[in-house]
BATIRO-487364 format. One record per residue (C-alpha): chain; y, z, x. Coordinates in nm, 4 decimals. Each point is the difference from the previous one (the first is absolute). Layout:
BEGIN
('A', (Y, Z, X)) ...
// end
This chain:
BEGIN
('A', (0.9579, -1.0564, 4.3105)) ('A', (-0.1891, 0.3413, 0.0093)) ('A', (0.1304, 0.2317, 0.2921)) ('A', (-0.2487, 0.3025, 0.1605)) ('A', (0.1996, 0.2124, 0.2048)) ('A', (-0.2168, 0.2939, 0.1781)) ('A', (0.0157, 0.2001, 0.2928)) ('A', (-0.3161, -0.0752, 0.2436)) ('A', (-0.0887, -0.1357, 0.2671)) ('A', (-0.3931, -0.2431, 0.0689)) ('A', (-0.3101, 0.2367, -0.0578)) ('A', (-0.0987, -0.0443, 0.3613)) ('A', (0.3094, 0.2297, 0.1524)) ('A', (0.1411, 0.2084, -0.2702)) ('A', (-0.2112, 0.2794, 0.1998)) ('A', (0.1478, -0.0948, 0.3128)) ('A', (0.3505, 0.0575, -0.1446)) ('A', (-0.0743, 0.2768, -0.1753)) ('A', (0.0828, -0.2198, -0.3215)) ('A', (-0.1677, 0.2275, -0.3167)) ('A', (-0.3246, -0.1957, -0.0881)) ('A', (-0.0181, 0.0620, -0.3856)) ('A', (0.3258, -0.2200, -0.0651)) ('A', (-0.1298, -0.3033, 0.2046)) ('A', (-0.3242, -0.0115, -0.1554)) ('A', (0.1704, 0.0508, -0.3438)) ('A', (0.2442, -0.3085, 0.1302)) ('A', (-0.2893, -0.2046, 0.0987)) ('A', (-0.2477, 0.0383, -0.2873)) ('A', (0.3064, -0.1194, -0.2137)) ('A', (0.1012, -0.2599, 0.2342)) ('A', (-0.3670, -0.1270, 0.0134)) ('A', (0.0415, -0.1027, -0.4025)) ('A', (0.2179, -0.2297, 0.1106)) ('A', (0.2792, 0.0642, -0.2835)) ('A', (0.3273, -0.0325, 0.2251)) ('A', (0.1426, -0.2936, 0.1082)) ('A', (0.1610, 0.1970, 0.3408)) ('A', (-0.1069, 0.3412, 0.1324)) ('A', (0.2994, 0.1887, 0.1862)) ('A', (-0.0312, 0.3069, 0.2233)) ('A', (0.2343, 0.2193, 0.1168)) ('A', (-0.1380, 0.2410, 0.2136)) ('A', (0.0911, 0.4259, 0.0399)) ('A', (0.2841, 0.0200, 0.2426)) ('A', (-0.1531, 0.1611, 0.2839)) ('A', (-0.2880, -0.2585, 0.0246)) ('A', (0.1158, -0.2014, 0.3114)) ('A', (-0.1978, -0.2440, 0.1869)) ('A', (-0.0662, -0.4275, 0.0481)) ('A', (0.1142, -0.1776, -0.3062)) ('A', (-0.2926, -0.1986, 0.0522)) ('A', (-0.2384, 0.2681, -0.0929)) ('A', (0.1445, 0.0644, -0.3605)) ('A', (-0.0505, -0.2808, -0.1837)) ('A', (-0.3044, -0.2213, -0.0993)) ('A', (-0.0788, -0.2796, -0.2302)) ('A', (0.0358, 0.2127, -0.2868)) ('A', (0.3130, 0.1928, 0.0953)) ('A', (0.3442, -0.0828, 0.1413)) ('A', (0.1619, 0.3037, 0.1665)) ('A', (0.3625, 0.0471, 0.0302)) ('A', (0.0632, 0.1453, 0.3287)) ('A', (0.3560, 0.0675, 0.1639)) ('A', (0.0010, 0.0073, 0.3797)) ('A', (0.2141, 0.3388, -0.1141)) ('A', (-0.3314, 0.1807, 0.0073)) ('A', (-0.0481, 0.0387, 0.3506)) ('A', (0.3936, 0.1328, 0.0565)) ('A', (0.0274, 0.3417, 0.0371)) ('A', (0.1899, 0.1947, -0.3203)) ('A', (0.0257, -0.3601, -0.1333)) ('A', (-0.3209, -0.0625, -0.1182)) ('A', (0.0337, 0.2496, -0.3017)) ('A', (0.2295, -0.2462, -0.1248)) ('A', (-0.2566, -0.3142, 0.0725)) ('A', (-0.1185, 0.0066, -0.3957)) ('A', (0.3150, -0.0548, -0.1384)) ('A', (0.0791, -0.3196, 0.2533)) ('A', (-0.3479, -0.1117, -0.1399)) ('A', (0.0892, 0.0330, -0.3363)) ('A', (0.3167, -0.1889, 0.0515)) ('A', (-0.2253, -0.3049, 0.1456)) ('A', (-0.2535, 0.0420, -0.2211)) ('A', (0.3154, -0.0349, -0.3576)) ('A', (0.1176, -0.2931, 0.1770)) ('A', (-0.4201, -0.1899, -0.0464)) ('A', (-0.0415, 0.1546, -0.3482)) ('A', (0.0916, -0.3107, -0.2180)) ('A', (0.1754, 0.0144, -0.3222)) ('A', (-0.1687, 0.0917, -0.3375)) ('A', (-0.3468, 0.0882, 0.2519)) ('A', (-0.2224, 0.2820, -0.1166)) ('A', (-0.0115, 0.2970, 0.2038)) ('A', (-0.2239, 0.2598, 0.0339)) ('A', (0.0311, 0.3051, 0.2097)) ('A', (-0.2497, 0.2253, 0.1663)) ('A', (0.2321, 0.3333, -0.0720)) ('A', (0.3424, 0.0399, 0.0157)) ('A', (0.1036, 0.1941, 0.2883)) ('A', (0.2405, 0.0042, 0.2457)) ('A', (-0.1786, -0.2528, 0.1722)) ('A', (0.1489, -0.2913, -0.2913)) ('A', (0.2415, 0.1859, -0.1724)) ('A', (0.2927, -0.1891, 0.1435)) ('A', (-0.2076, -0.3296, -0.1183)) ('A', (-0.0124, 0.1269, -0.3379)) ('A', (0.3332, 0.0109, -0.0096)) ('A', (0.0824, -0.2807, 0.0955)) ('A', (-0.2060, -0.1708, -0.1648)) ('A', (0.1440, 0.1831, -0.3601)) ('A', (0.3958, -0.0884, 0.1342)) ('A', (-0.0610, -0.3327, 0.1530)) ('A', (-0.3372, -0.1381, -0.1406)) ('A', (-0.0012, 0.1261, -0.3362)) ('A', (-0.2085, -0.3507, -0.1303)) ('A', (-0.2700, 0.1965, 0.2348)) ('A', (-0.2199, 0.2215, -0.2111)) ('A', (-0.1212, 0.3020, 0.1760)) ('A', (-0.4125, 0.1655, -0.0831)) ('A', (-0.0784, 0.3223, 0.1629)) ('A', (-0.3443, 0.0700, 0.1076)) ('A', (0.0670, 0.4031, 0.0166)) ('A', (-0.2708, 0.1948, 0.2091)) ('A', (0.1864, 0.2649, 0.1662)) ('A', (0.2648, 0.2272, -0.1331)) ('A', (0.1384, 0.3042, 0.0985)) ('A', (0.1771, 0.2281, -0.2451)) ('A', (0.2969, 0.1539, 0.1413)) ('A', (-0.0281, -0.1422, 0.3302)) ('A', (0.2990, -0.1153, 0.1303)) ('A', (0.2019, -0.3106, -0.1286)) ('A', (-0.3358, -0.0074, -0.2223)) ('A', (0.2405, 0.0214, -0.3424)) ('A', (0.2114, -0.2935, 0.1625)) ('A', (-0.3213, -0.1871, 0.0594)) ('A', (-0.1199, 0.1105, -0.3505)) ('A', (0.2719, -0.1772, -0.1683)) ('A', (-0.1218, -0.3826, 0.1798)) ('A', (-0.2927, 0.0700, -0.0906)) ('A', (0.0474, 0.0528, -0.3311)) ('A', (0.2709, -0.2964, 0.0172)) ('A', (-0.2985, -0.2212, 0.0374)) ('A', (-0.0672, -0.2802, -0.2265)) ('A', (-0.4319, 0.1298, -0.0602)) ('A', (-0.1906, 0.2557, 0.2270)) ('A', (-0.3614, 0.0337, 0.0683)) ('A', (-0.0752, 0.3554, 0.0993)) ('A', (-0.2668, 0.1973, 0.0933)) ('A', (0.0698, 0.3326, -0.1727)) ('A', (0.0652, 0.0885, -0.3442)) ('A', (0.3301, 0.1688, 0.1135)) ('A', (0.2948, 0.0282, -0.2544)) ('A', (0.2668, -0.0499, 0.2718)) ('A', (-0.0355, -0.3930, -0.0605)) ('A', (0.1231, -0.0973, -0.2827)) ('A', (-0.0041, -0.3610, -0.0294)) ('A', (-0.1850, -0.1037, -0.3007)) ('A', (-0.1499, -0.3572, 0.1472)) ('A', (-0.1705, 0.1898, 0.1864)) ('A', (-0.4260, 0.0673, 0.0495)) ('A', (-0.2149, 0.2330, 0.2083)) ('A', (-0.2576, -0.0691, 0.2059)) ('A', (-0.1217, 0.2248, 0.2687)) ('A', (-0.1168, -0.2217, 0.2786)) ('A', (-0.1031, -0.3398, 0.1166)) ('A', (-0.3097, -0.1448, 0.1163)) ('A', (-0.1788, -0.3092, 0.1026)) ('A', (-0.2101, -0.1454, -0.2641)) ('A', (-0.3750, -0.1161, 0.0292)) ('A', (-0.0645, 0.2561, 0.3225)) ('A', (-0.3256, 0.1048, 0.0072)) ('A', (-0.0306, 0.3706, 0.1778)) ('A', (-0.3257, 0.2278, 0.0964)) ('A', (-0.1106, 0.1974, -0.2935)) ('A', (0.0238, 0.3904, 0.0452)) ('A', (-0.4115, 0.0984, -0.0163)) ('A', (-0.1989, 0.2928, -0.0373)) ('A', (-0.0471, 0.2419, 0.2029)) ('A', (0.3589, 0.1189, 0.0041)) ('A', (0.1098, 0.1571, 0.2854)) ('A', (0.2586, 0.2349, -0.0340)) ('A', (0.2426, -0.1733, 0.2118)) ('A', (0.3772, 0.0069, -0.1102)) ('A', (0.2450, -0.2237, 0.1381)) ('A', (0.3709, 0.0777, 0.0445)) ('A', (0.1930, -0.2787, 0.0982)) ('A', (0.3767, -0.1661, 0.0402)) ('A', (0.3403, 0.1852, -0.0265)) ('A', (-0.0967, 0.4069, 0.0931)) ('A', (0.3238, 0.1460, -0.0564)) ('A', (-0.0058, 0.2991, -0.2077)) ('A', (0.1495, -0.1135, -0.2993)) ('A', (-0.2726, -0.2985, -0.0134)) ('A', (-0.3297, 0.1985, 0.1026)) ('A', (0.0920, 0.3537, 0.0081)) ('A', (-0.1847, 0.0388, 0.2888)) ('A', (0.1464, 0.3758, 0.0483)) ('A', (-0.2741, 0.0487, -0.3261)) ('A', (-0.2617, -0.2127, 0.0565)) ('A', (-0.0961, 0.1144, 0.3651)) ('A', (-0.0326, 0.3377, -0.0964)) ('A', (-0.1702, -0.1796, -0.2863)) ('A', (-0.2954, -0.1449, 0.1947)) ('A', (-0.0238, 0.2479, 0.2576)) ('A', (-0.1800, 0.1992, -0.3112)) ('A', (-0.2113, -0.2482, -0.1205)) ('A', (-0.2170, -0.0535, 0.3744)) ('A', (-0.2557, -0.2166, -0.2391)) ('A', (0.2982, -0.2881, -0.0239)) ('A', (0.1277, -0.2227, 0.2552)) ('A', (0.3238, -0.0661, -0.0144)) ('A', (0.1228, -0.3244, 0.2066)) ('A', (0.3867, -0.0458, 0.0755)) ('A', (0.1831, -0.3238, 0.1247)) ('A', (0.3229, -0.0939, -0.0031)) ('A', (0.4124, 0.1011, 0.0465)) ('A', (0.0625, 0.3345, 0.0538)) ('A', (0.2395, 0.2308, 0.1520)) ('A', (-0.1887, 0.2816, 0.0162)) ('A', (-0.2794, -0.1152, 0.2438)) ('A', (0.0129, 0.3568, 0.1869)) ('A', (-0.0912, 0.1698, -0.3884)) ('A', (-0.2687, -0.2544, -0.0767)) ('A', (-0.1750, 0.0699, 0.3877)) ('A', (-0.0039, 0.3702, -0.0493)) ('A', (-0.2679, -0.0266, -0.2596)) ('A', (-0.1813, -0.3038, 0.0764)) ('A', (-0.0706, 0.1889, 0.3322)) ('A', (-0.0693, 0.3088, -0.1725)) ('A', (-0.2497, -0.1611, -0.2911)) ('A', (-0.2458, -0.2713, 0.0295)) ('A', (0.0201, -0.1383, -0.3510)) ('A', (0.3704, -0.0752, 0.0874)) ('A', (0.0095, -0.2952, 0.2126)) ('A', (0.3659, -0.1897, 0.1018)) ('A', (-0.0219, -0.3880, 0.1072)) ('A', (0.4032, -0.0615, 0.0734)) ('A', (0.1434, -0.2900, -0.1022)) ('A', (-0.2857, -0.2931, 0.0170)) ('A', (0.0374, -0.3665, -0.0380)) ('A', (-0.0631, -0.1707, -0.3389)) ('A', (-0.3531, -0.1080, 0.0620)) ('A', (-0.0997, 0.3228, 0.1471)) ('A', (0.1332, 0.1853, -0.3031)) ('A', (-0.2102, -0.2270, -0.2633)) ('A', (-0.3317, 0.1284, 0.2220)) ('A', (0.1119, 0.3502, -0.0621)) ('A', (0.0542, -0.0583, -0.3665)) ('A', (-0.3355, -0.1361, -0.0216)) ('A', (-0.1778, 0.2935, 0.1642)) ('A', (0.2189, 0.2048, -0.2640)) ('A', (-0.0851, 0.0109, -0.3702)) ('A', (0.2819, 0.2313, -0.1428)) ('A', (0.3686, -0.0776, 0.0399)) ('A', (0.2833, 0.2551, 0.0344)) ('A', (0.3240, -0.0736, -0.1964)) ('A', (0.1670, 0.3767, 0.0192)) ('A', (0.3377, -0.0396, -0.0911)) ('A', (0.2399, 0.3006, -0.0745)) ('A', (0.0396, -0.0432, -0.4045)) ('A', (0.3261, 0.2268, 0.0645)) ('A', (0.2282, -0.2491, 0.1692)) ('A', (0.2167, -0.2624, -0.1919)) ('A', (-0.1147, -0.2911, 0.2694)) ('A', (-0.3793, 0.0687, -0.1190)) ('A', (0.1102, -0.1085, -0.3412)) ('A', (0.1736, -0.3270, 0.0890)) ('A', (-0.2619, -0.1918, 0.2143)) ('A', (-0.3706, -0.0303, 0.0003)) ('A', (-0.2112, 0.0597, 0.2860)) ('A', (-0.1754, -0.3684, 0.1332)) ('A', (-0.2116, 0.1811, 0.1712)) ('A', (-0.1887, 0.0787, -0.3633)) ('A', (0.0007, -0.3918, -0.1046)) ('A', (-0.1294, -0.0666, 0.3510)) ('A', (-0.2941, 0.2426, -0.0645)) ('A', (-0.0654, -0.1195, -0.3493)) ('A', (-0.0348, -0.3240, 0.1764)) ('A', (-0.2410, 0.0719, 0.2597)) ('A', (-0.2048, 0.1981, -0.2834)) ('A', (0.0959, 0.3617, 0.1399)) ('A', (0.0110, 0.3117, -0.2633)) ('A', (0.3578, 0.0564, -0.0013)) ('A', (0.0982, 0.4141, 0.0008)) ('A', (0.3591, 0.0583, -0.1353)) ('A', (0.2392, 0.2780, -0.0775)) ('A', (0.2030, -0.2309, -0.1897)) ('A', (-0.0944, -0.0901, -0.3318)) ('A', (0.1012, -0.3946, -0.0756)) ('A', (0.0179, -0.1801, -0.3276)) ('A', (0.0153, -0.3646, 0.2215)) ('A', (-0.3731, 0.1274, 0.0351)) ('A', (-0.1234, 0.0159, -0.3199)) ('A', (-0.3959, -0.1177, -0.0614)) ('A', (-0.0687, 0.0497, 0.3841)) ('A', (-0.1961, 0.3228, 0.0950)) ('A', (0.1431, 0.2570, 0.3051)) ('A', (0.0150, 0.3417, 0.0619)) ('A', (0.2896, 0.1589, -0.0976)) ('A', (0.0345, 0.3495, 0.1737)) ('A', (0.2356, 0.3132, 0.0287)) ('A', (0.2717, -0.0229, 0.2957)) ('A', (-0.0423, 0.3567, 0.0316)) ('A', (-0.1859, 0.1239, 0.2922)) ('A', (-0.2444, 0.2074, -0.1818)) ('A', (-0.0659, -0.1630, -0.3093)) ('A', (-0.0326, -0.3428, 0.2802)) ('A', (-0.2681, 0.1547, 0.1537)) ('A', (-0.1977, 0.1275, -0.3119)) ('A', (0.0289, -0.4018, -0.0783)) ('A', (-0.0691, -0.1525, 0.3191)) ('A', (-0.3455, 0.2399, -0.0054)) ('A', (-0.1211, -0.0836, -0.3305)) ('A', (0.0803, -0.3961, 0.0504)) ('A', (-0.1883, 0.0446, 0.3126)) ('A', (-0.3195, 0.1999, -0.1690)) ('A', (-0.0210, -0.2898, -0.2856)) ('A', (-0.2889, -0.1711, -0.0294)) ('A', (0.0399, -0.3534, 0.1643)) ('A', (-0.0478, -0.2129, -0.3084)) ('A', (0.2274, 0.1919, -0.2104)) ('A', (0.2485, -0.0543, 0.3119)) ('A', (-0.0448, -0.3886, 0.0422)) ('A', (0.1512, -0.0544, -0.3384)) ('A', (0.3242, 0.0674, 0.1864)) ('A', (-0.1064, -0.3170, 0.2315)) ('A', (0.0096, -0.3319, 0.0239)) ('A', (0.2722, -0.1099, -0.2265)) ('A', (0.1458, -0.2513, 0.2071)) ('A', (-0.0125, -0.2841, -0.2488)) ('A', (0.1693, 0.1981, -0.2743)) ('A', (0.2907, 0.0040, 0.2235)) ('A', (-0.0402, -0.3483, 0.1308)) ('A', (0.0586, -0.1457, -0.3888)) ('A', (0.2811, 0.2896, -0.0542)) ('A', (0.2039, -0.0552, 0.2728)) ('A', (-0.0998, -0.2968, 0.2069)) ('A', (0.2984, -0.2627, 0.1211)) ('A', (-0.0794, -0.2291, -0.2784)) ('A', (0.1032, 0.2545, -0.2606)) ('A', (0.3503, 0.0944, 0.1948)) ('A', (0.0859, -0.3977, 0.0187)) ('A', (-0.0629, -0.0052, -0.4155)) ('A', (0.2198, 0.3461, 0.0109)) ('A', (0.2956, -0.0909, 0.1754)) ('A', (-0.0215, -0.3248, -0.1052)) ('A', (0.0416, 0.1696, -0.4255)) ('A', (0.2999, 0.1902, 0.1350)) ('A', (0.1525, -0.3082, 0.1676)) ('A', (-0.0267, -0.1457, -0.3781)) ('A', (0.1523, 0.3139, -0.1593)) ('A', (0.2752, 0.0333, 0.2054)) ('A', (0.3143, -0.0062, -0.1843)) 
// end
């Protein structure tokens, strides 16, 4: 029996909970290949709400009534991992989403009490030097295989592959055209580590001949108002609904992926947001260089402000066919990555596991 165990909630009210989006479509286009015999979810602990609302045919949610207790529901997680050991079978396959704190007390048990259980890490998201991060480190690394998204030396387990995202395969998705309008899109997760949004403001405030679009998370919604009031090419849409966001991307032909190079988290994960835009045929511009991208075309750019700018202008005065070979590379990534080829991956580590 092959085990999924992930931390989302249905597509249709992640937003209303204020559930991160990029994990539950990750989940679901992995779900959708239809690899796992049982999908678990165990959700952060300060999502509360009807249990009703968290599970679906695809996913069955642990939920502990805990969660609406005062003080108490920090502690709702570990009662769900203690339900959620006692419907893992014996000698099952089991693959996480992470390893945080959110199933480390599973992972546990499952090496004291289970040990006929073997254990696969999916690893998206780490955090160097974040806290319990080396205890977490050490499950993950415990792991019987890992698929993970960065090239990151931390993880050391040798069954191991890398692929940086996961799509749906046989999706057909609007073709980027010419003429290009110089619309840039900006999108998810704006905290500064993840956009450096402290740079790129100032950034487009100097280049009035780009639009620069922003949607998404962010904690700094007073910083990002002062200049889209101040300059018309900056324009801020707030958090928008799924559907909503896909008609922005559309009206959008260049992607933002401006990561901070600098920071040890930025080596560790991979943005979905850039296998998302690959897959709607957007040109993709990065500060990150990535080997997982090798053969498919994007802009790779400074992350410092000046030498940004002197990039951002001469992408933008390109001629629009030397631009489009950027584009429309969405089937590139649909054979690369698509759910098909993770089933064929984790099912070769499931073979070489010792």
């Amino acid at each position: 029996m092959r085990i999924f165990i992930t931390h989302i909630a249905p597509k249709e009210i992640a937003i209303k909970y204020h559930i991160p989006v990029a994990p539950v479509y990750f989940s679901y286009n992995l779900i959708e290949g239809d690899m796992f015999d049982k999908v678990y979810s165990i959700l952060p602990a300060n999502i509360i709400g009807n249990k009703e609302d968290f599970s679906d045919s695809q996913i069955e949610t642990v939920y502990s009534s805990w969660r609406g207790i005062k003080i108490l529901h920090k502690f709702a997680p570990f009662i769900e991992d203690l339900r959620l050991f006692a419907k893992i079978p014996k000698g099952a396959s089991v693959w996480f989403y992470n390893v945080n704190m959110l199933t480390a007390l599973l992972v546990i048990l499952l090496r004291l009490f289970k040990p006929s259980v073997k254990r696969y890490t999916i690893m998206l998201d780490y955090t160097p030097g974040a806290k319990w991060n080396d205890f977490l480190l050490k499950l993950i690394n415990s792991s019987k295989g890992i698929i993970s998204l960065s090239t990151s030396e931390l993880f050391t387990v040798k069954n191991s592959v890398i692929l940086p995202g996961v799509v749906p395969i046989g999706q057909n998705h609007t073709l980027v055209g010419m003429p290009l309008e110089r619309n840039f899109l900006l999108s998810g997760n704006l905290n500064e580590q993840i956009c450096m949004l402290h740079m790129l403001l100032p950034a487009f405030s100097r280049i009035p001949e780009a639009k620069l679009h922003i949607t998404g998370f962010s904690g700094d919604d007073r910083y990002i108002k002062s200049f889209s009031e101040k300059f018309p090419n900056i324009i801020s849409h707030g958090m928008l609904e799924y559907n909503k966001f896909q008609e922005l991307m559309q009206t959008c032909p260049f992607l933002l992926s401006t990561r901070d190079p600098r920071y040890p988290e930025n080596k560790c994960n991979f943005p979905s947001k850039v296998i998302e835009g690959l897959l709607h045929n957007r040109i993709i511009i990065s500060t990150i260089h990535y080997e997982q991208l090798n053969g498919i075309r994007y802009f790779e750019v400074p992350y410092e402000l000046e030498q940004f700018v002197n990039s951002i202008k001469k992408i933008t005065s390109m001629y629009d066919d030397e631009i489009i070979s950027y584009a429309n590379q969405s089937s590139e990534v649909q054979n690369r990555f698509n759910n098909r080829v993770w089933a064929e991956k984790i099912e070769e580590i499931e073979k070489n596991t010792i």
